[in-house]
Backbone as a printed PyTorch tensor [residue, N CA C, xyz], in Angstrom:
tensor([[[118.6990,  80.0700,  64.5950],
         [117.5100,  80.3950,  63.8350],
         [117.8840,  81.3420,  62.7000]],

        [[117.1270,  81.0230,  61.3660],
         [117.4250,  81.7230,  60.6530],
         [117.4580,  83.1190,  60.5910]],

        [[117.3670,  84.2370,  59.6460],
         [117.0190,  85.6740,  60.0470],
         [116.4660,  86.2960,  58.6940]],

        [[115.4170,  87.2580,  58.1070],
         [114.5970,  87.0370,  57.0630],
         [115.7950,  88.2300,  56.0870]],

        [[116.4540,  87.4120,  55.1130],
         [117.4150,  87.8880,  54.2690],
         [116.6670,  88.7810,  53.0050]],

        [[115.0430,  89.1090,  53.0310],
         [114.5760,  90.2450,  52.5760],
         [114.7190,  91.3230,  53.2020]],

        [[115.2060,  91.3360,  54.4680],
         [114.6570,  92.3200,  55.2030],
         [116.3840,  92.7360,  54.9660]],

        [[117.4200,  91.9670,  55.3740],
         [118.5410,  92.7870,  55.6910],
         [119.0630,  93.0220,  54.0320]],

        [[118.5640,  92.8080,  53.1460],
         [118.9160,  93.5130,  51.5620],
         [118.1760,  94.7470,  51.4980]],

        [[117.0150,  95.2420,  52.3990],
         [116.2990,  95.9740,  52.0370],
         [117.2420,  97.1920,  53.6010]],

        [[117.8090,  96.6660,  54.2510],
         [118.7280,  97.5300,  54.9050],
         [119.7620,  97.9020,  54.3220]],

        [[120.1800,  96.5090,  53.5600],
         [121.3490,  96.8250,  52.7750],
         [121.3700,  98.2030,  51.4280]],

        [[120.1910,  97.7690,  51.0010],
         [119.6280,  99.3290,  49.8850],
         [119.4150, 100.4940,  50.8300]],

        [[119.2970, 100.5950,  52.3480],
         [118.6490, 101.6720,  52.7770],
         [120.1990, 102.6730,  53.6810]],

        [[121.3590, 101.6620,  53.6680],
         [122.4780, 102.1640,  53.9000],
         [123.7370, 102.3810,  52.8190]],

        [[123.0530, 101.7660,  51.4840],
         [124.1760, 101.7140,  50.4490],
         [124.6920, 102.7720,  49.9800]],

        [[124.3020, 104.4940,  50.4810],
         [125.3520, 105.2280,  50.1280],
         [126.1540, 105.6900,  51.6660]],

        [[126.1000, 104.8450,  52.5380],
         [127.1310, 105.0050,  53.4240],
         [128.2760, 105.0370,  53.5280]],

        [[129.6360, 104.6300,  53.7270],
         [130.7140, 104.2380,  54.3610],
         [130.5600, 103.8910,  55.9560]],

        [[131.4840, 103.0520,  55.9870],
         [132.0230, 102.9150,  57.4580],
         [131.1150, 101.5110,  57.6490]],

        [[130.0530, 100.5730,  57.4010],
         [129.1520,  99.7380,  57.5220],
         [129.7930,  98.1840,  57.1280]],

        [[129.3870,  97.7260,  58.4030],
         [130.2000,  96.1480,  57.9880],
         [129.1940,  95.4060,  58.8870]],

        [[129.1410,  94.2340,  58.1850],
         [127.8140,  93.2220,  58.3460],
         [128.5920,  92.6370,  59.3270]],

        [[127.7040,  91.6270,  60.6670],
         [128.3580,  91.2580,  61.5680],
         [126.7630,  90.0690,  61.8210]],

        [[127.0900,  88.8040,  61.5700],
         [126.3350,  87.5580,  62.1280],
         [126.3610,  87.5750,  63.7370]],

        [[124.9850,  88.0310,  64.5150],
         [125.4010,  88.4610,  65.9780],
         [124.3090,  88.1110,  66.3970]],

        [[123.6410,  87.4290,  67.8910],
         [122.4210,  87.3600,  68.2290],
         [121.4240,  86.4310,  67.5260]],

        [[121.9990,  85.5680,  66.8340],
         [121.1720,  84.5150,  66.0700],
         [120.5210,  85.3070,  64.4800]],

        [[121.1710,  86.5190,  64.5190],
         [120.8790,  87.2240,  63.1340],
         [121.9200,  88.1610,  62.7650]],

        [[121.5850,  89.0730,  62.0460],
         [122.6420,  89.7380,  61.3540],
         [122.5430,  91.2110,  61.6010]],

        [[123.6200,  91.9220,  61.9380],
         [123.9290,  93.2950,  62.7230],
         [124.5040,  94.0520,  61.6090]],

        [[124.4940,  95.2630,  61.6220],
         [124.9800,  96.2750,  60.4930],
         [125.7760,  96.9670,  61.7630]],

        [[126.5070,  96.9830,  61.4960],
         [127.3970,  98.3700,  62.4590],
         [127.5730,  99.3810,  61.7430]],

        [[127.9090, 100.6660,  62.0350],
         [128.1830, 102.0220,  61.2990],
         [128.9220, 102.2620,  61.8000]],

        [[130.4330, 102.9640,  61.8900],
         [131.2910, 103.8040,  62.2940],
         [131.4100, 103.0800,  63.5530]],

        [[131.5770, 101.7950,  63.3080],
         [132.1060, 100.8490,  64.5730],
         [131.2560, 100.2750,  65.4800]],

        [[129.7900, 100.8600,  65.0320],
         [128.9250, 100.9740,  66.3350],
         [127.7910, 100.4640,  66.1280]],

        [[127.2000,  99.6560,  66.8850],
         [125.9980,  98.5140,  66.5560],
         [124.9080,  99.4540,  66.1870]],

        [[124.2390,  99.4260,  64.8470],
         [123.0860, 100.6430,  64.3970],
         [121.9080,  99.6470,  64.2690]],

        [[121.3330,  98.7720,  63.6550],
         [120.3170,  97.9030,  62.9110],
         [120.7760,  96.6130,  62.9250]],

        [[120.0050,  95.8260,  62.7870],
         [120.1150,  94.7790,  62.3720],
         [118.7050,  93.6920,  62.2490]],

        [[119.1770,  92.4980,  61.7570],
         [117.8150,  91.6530,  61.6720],
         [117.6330,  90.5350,  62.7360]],

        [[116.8080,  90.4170,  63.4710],
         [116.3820,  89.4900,  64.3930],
         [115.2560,  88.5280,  64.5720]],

        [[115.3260,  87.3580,  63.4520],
         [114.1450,  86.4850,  62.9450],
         [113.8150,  87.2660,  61.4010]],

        [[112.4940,  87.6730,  62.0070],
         [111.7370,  88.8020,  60.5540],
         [111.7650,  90.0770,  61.6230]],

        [[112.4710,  90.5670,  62.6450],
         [112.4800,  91.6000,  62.7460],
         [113.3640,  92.4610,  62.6110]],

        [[112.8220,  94.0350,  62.3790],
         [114.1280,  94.4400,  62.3260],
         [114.3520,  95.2400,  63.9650]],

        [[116.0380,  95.4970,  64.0410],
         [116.3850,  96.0150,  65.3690],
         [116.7610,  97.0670,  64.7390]],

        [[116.4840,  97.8240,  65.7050],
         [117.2150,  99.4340,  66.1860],
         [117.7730,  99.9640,  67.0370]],

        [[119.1260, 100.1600,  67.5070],
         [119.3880, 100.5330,  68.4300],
         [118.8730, 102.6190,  68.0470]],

        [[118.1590, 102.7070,  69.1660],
         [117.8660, 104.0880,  69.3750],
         [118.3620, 105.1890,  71.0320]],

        [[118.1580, 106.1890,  70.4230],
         [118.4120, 106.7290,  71.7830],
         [117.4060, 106.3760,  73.0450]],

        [[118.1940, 106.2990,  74.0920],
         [117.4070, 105.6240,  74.9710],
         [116.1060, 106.5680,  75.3020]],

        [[116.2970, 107.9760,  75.7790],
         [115.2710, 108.6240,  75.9830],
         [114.1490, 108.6980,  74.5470]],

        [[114.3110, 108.3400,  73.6170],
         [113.3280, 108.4000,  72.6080],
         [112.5180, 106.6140,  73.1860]],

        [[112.9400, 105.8670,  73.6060],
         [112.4650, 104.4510,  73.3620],
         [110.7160, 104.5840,  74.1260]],

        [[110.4680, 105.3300,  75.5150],
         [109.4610, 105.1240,  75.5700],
         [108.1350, 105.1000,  74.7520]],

        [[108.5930, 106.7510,  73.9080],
         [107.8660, 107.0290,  72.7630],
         [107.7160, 106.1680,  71.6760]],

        [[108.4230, 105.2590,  71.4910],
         [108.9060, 104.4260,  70.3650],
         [108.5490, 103.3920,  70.3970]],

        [[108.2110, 102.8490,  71.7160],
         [107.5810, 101.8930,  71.5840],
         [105.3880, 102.0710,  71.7740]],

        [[105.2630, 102.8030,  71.7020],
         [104.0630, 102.8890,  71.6620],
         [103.5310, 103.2980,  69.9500]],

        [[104.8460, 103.3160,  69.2310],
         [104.4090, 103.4590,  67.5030],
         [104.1570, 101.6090,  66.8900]],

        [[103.1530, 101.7710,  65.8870],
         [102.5590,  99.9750,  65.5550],
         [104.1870,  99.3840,  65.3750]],

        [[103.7550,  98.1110,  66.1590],
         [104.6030,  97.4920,  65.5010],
         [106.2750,  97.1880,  66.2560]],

        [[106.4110,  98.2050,  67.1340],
         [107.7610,  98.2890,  67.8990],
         [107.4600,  97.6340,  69.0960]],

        [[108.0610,  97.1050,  69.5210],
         [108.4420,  96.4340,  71.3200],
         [110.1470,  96.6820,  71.5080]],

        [[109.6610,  96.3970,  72.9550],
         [111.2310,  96.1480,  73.2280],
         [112.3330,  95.4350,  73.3280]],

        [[113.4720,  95.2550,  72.6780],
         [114.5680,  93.9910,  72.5950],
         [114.5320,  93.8950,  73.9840]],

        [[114.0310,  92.3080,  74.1040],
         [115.1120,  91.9020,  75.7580],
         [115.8110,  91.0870,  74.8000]],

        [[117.1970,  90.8780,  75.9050],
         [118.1360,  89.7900,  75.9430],
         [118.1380,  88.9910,  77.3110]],

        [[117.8940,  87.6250,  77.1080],
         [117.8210,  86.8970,  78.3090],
         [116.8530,  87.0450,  79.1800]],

        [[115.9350,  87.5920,  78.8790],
         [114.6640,  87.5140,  79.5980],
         [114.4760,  89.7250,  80.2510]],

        [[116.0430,  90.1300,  79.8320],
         [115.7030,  91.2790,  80.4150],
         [115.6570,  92.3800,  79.3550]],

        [[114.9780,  93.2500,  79.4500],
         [114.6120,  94.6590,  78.5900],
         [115.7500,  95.6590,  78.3210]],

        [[116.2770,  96.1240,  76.8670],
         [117.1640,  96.5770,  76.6940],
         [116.9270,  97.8050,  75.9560]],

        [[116.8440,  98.7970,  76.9240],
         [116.4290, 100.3570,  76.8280],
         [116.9290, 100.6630,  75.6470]],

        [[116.7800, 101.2830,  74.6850],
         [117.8540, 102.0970,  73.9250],
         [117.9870, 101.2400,  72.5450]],

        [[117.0580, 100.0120,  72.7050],
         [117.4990,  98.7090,  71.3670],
         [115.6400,  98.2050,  71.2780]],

        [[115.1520,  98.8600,  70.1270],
         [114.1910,  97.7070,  70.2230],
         [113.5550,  96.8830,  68.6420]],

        [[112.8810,  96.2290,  68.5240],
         [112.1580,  95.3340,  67.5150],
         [111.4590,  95.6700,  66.8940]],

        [[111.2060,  95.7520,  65.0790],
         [110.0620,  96.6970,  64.7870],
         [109.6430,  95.1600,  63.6740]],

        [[108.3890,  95.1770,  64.0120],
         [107.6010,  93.7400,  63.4310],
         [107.2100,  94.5740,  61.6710]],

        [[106.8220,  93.6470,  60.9640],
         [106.3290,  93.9650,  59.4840],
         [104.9130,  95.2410,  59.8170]],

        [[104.3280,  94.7260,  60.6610],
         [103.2820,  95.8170,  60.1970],
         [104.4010,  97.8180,  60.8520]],

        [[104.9880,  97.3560,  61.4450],
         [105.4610,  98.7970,  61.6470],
         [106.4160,  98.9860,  60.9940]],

        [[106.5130,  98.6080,  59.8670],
         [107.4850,  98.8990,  58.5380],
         [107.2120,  98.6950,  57.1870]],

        [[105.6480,  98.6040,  57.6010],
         [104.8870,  98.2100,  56.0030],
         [105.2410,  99.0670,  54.9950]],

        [[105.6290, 100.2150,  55.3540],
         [105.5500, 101.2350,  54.1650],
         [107.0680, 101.8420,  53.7760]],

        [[107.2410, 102.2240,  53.0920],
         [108.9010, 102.3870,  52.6910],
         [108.9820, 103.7360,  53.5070]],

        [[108.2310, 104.8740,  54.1330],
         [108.3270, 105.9440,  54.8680],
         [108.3250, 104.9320,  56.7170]],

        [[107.6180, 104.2480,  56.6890],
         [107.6130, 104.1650,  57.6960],
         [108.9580, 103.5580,  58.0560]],

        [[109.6300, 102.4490,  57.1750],
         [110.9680, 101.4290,  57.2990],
         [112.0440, 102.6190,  57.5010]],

        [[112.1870, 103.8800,  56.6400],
         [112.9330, 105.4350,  56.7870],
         [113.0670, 105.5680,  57.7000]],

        [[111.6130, 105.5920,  58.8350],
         [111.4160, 106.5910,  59.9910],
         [112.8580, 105.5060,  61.1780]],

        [[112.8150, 104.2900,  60.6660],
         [113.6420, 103.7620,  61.7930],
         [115.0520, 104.0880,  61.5350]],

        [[115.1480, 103.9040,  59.9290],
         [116.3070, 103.7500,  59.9040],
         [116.6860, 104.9960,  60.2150]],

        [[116.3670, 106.0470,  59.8590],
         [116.9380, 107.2060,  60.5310],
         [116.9960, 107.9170,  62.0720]],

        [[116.4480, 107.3860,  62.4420],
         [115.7930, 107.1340,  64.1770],
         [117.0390, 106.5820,  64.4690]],

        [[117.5130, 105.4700,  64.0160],
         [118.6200, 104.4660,  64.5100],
         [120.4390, 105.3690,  63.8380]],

        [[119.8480, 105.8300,  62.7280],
         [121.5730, 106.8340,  62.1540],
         [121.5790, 107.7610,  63.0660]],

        [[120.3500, 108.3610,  63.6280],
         [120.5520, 109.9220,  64.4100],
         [121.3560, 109.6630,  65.3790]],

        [[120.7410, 108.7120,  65.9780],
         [121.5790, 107.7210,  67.4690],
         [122.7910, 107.5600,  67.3210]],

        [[123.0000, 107.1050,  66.1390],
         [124.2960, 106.5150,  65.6680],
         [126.1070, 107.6390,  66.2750]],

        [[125.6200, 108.9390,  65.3660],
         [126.0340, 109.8920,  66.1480],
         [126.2590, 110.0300,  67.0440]],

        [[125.7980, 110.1730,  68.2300],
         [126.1160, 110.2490,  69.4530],
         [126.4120, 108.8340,  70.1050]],

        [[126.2780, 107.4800,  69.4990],
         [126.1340, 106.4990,  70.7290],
         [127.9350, 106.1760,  70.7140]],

        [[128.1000, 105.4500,  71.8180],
         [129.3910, 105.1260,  72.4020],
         [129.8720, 103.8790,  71.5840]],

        [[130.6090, 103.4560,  71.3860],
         [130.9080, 102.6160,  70.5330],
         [131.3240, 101.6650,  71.8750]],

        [[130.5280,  99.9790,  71.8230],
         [131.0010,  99.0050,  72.7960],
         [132.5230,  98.5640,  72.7650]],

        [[132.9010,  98.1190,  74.0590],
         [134.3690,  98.0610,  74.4900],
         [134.7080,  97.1590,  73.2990]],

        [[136.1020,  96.7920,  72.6980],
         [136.6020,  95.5800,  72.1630],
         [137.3710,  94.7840,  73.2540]],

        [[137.0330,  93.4610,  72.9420],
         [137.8300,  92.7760,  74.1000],
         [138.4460,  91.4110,  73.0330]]])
């Protein structure tokens, strides 16, 4: 399935004074990694966030967020933010920085 290529240019402007960021086709859409480590990405027209896990309960009760499952199961710490909970260029911020804060501290997955 495709994945909405407005959305990951408008990630792409929202990480472009980074380093360390490399695009990765993953999950039937497209993943941004940061400093090795899965941060955002696009999933259909949504966008993903991996966040800290203890923030997710809170996070998902803001418009617009649910939670990523994979395979039918719920993945704490990663979730989906639909158009209306990113209508606004403050609100699209609030993730992406939600998802860099994380970034910091999260573990970078094994390479195999």
């Amino acid at each position: 399935m495709a994945y909405d290529e407005g959305l990951a240019e408008r990630i792409r402007t929202g990480l472009r004074n980074l380093k360390n960021v490399e695009e990765k086709k993953m999950m039937g859409g497209l993943v941004f990694m940061y400093n090795g480590k899965m941060c955002l990405g696009v999933v259909k027209n949504d966008l993903m966030c991996r966040i800290d896990p203890d923030l997710h309960g809170q996070s998902i009760t803001r418009k617009g967020c649910r939670t990523m499952e994979m395979a039918g199961r719920p993945m704490k710490g990663y979730v989906l933010i639909d158009d209306n909970g990113m209508a606004t260029q403050k609100d699209f911020e609030y993730w992406l920085g939600l998802a860099l804060d994380f970034n910091a501290r999260a573990k970078a997955s094994r390479k195999t």
